[in-house]
N, C-alpha and C positions, 0 to 999 in steps of 0.2 A: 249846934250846927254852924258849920261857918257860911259866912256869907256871902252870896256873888257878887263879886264887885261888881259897881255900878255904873254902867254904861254912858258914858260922856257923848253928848248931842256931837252931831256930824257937821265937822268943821268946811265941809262943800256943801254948797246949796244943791237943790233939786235940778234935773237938765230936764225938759222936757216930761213935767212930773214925776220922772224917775228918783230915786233915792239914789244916792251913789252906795256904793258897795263897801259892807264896811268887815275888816279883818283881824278877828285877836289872834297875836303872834303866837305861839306856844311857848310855855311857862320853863320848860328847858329845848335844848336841841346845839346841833355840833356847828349851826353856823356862826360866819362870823359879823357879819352886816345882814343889814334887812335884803337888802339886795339879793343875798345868795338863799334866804329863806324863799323869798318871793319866786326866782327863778326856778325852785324846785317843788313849791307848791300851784302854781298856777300856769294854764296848759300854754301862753303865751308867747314863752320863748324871750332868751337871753335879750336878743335882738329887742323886743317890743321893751321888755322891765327896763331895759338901759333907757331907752328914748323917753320912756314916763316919767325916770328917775329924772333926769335931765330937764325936764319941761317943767315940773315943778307937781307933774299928775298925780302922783301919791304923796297924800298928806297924813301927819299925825296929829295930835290936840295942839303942837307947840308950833305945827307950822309945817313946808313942804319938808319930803323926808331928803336929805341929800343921798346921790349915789354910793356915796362910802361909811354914813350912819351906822354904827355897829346896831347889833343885835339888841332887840329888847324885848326881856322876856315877859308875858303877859302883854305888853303894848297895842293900842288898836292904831291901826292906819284905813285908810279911805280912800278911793279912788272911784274915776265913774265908768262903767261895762262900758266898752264898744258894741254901741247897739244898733242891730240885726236891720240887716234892708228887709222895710214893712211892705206890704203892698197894703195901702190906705182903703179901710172900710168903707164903704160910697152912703153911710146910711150916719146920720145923726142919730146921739143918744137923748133924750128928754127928762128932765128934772121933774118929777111930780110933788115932791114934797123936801121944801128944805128949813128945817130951823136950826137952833146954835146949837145941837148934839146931834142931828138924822139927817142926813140926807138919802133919798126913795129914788131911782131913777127906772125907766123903763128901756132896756138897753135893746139893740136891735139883734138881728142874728147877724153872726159871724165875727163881735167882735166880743175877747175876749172879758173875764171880768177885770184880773188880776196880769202883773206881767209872769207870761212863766215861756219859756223857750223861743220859739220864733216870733211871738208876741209879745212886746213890750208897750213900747208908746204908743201902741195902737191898739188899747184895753181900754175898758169905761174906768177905769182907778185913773189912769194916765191924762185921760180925756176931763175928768173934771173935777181933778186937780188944776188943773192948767185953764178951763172955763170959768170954775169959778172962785179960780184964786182961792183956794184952800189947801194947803202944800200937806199937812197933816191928817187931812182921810184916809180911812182906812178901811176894807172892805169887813161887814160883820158876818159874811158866807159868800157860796161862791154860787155863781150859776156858768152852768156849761156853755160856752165860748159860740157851739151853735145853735143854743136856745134861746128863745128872745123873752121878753118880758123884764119883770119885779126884779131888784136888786138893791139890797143897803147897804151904804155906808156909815160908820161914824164918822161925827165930824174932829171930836177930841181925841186924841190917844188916853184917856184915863176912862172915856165912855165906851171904849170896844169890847171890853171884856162883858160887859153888863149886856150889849145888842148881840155879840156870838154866845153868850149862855141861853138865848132866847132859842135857837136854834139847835145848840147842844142839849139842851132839855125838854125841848119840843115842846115850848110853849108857842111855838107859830103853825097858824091854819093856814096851809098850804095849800092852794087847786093850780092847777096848770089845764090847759086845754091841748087837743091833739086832733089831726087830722090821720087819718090811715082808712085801711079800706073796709067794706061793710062786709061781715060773715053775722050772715043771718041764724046760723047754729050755734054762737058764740051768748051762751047765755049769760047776761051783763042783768044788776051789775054785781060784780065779784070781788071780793079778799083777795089779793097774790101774796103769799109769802114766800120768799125761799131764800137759799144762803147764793150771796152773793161775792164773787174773787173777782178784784182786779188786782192783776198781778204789773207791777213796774215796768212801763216798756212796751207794754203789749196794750195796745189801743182797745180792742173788746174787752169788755168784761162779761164777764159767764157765774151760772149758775150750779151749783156744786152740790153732792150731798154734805145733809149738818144739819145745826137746829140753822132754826131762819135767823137772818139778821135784813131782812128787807121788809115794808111793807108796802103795798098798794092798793088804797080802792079806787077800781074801773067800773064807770057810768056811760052810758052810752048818751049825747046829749042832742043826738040829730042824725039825719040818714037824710042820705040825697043820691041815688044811683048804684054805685056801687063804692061811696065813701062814707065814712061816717065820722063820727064829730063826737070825740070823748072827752069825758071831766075825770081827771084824773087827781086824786088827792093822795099823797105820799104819805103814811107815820113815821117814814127814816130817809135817811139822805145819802143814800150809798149814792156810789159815782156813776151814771148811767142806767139806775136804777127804774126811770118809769121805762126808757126805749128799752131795756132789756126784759123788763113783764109784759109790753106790749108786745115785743117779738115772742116772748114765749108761748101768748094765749092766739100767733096765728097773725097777728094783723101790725106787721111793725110800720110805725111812725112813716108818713111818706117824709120822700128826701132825706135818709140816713144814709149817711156812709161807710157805716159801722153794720147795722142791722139789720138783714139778716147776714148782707155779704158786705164784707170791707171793700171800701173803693179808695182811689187816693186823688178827690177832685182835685185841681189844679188851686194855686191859691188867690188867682183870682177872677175865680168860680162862684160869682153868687146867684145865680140864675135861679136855682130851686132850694131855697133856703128848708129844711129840717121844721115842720111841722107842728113845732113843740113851743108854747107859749107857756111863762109863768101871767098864770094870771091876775091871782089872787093873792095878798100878805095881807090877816089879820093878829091884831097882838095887841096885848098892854105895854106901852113904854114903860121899859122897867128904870129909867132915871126921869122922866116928866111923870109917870099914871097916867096917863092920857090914852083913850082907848082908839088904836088905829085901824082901817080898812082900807087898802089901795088896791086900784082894779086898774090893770093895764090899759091902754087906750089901744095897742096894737090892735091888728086881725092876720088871719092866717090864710093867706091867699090863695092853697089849694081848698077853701070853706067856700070862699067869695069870690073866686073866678077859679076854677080849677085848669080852665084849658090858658089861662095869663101864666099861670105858675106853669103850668107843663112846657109852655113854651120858651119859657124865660126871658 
């Protein structure tokens, strides 16, 4: 088997916890300079690749790349994304547990985990790398950008693979809590399985006939009026996977914008935050042994004042 070549550290430092962006050229191809590769692979435009090249913005291992640099095949170069005007989360993220392999935080709603589209610098990845000086964490799963709670990082790059197989093989005890509304006919607590599509692009995801690839058990953990107050523990981690069994049994999540009906709040919209708390990560450190249990310190405010939440 031949081997992949092996990826040489990024000769730009991080901006704003972000990595810069890094690019292997193609192994053949009709151009003649990096320049004319880059203008046809990247949606930027002549105009922006000239002014990079110029400034020194795209680098390779040897150093900036010059405008008129031929062609190199296989070669990686680097540069940093023009990133996205944020509108700044108004809510601090919380560190619960950090030593030299894990870091645990407890993130708030609305701000992403990971950078991915309009979110960048202003994800918990981004957030504390830059807080607490650790330019090499790495997320070991993801939680949805408007769920709040539990969230890990590693702190090594050689430890991530060992903290995402914890997840991938679902050796982690998962509970989340949920606020939605009380149906008294809704006989809890219940198995959900079903097949679950998110298809690319399309913000809901839907439930399909098929064998299952979702699981859910739904507990009912308190009633108060006409809300009620679920423990929610997942066997698999599809994408939207508790808000879409709770919409199906009848009682979807208060403050979704997805479920039952798509909305498109405004972005900065946090007035009724998504109901959905991770609450619980239990597990064996699979590089310490050390047996962990983190309980979020959040609460869920349509729980603990419903008419503060309602009002926003």
């Amino acid at each position: 088997m031949r081997r992949r070549p092996k990826v040489p550290p990024p000769p730009l430092p991080q901006r704003y916890g972000i990595d810069p962006v890094r690019l292997r050229l193609p192994l053949a191809g009709p151009w003649a300079t990096v320049r004319d590769h880059l203008v046809e692979r990247l949606p930027k435009g002549a105009a922006v690749i000239d002014a990079m090249l110029r400034e020194g913005a795209v680098v390779g291992v040897d150093g900036p790349v010059l405008p008129g640099a031929p062609f190199a095949p296989g070669a990686y170069v680097w540069f940093h994304r023009e990133l996205p005007d944020e509108v700044p989360v108004p809510f601090g993220i919380d560190v619960l547990y950090r030593d030299e392999h894990l870091v645990v935080a407890d993130k708030p709603h609305f701000l992403a985990t990971t950078p991915r589209g309009s979110h960048v610098a202003e994800t918990a990845l981004a957030r504390l790398r830059r807080d607490l000086a650790l330019p090499e964490l790495s997320p070991a799963h993801r939680l949805d950008r408007l769920t709040a709670g539990l969230v890990m990082f590693a702190v090594r790059p050689e430890d991530r693979g060992a903290y995402q197989s914890l997840f991938q093989d679902r050796r982690v005890r998962k509970e989340y809590e949920a606020v939605a509304p009380y149906d008294p006919d809704l006989a809890l607590p219940q198995t959900v399985r079903s097949r679950i599509e998110k298809v690319r692009g399309v913000i809901a995801a839907r439930e399909i006939p098929g064998e299952p690839n979702s699981e859910s058990r739904i507990e009912r953990a308190g009633q108060r009026g006409g809300l009620g107050r679920y423990r929610l523990t997942p066997a698999t981690g599809r994408t939207h996977q508790l808000r879409v069994h709770m919409n199906a049994l009848g009682v979807p999540i208060l403050g979704d914008p997805v479920y039952p009906v798509v909305t498109d709040p405004a972005p900065d919209d946090f007035r009724r935050p998504l109901q959905l708390l991770s609450r619980v990560l239990e597990f064996t450190d699979p590089v310490t042994g050390r047996a962990h249990r983190f309980e979020s310190a959040r609460t869920l405010r349509a729980w603990t004042s419903y008419e503060e939440w309602s009002a926003g």
